[in-house]
N, C-alpha and C positions, 0 to 999 in steps of 0.2 A: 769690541766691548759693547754690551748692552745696556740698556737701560734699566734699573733698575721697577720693580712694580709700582706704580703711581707716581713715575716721576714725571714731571713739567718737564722735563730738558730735551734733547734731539732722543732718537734712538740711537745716537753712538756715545752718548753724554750720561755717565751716572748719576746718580740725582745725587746731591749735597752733602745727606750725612753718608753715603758710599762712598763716596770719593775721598771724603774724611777718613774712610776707618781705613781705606786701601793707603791712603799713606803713611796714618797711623801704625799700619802692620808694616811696611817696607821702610818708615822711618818713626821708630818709634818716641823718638826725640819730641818729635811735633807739637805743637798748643793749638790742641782743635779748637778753642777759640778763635785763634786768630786765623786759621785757615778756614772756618766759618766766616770769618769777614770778609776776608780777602776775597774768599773764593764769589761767593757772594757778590761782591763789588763788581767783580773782573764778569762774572753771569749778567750783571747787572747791566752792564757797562755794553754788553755786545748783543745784549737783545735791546736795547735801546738805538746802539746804530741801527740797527735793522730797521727798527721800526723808523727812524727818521729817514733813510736811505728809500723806504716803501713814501715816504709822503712825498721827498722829491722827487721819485719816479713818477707818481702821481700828477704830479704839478710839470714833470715834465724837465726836470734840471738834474742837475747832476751834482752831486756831494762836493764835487770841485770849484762848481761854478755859484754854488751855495754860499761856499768860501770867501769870493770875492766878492758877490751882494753883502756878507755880514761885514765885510773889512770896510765897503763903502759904505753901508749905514753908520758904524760903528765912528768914523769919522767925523762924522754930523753934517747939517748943510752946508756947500752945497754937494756932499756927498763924491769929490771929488780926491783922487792920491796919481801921480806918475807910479809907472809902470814896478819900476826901481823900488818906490817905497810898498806897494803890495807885493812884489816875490819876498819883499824884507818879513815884511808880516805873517806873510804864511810860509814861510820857510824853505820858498820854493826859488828854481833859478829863473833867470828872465826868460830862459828860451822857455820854459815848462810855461810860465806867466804871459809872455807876447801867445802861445798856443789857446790858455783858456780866455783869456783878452779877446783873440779873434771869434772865438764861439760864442763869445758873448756878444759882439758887436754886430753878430751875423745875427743872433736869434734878440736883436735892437731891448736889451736890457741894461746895454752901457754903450757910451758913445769913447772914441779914440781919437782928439784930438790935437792941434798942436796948440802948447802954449803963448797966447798972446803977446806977453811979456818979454819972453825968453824961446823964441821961433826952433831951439834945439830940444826942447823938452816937448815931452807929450803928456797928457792930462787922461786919465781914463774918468769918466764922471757916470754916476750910475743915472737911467732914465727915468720919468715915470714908472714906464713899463716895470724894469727894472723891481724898482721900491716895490711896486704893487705884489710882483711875483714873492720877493721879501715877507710883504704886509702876510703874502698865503701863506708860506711857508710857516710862519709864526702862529699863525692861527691854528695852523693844524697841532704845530707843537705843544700849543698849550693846552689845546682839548685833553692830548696823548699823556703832557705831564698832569694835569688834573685830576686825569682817570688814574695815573699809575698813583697818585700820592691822596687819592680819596679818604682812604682807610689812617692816615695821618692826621690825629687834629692840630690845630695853627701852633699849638705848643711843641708840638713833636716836630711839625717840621722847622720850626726855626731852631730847634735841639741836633736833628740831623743833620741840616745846613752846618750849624756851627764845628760839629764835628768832622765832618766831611771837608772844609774848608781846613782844619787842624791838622789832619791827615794829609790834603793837598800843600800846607804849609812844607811840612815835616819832609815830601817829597822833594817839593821846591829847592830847600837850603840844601838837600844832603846830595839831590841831581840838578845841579842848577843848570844842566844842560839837559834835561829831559822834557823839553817842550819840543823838540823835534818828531819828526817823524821817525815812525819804526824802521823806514829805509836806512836811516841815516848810521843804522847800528849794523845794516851791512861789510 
């Protein structure tokens, strides 16, 4: 499959409204509305990982270990979860979790220790280091959302916010198991 003339998309990727009318014609059932959103969303959705997946390359981390920086900021000071409670969070098993645990304690942006209190538990705690690669990481992301939602004024985007959250509702209730990962549907 090609690209259609003046499309933004790959060269194997038809641009928008082609891809529309090709399903239009093989289903003609379809509400190219909504397959203009969707499709849209889901374009939307996969040139933005890229693009974030390029700043952690940049910065030198890996989408995985991106993870476990956001799970330990997101905790709050002092930036601290056992092993157990981050595979919980990212949906991940311990042995995958004890794997990016160790690359990270190797490239000193989280520390693996034993808990004080309780000498059977281990503490992962994120480092300065740590935080700071975070602090980049976010910095470059908001340059990137900035630039994508320029053409947005402040009314529009808390309009698409709200909406985008309505749609991520609607998801929620009706898969309330689709916060997993795509493996999981193996």
């Amino acid at each position: 499959m090609t690209a259609a003339a003046g499309s933004a998309g790959s060269p194997q990727e038809l641009d928008l409204d082609a891809q529309i009318a090709a399903y239009q014609r093989e289903f003609p059932e379809v509400d190219p509305q909504i397959e203009k959103v969707v499709t849209a969303l889901g374009r939307l959705n996969r040139r933005m990982n890229v693009a974030y997946g390029r700043q952690l390359v940049a910065l030198g981390i890996s989408s995985a270990e991106w993870e476990v920086l956001k799970a330990l900021v997101v905790v709050g000071r002092p930036y601290r979860l056992g092993p157990g409670d981050l595979a919980k969070r990212l949906g991940l098993t311990p042995a995958a979790m004890t794997h990016r645990i160790d690359r990270l304690v190797t490239e000193g942006l989280v520390t693996r220790e034993r808990d004080e209190t309780n000498r059977v538990r281990v503490i992962v705690e994120l480092t300065d280091e740590g935080r700071e690669k975070w602090l980049q990481t976010m910095r470059l992301a908001a340059a990137f959302e900035d630039e994508l939602l320029q053409d947005l004024s402040t009314a529009e985007r808390g309009t698409l916010g709200e909406i985008l959250i309505r749609l991520l509702r609607r998801v929620e209730d009706s898969q309330p198991d689709a916060g997993g990962r795509l493996e999981d549907l193996d």
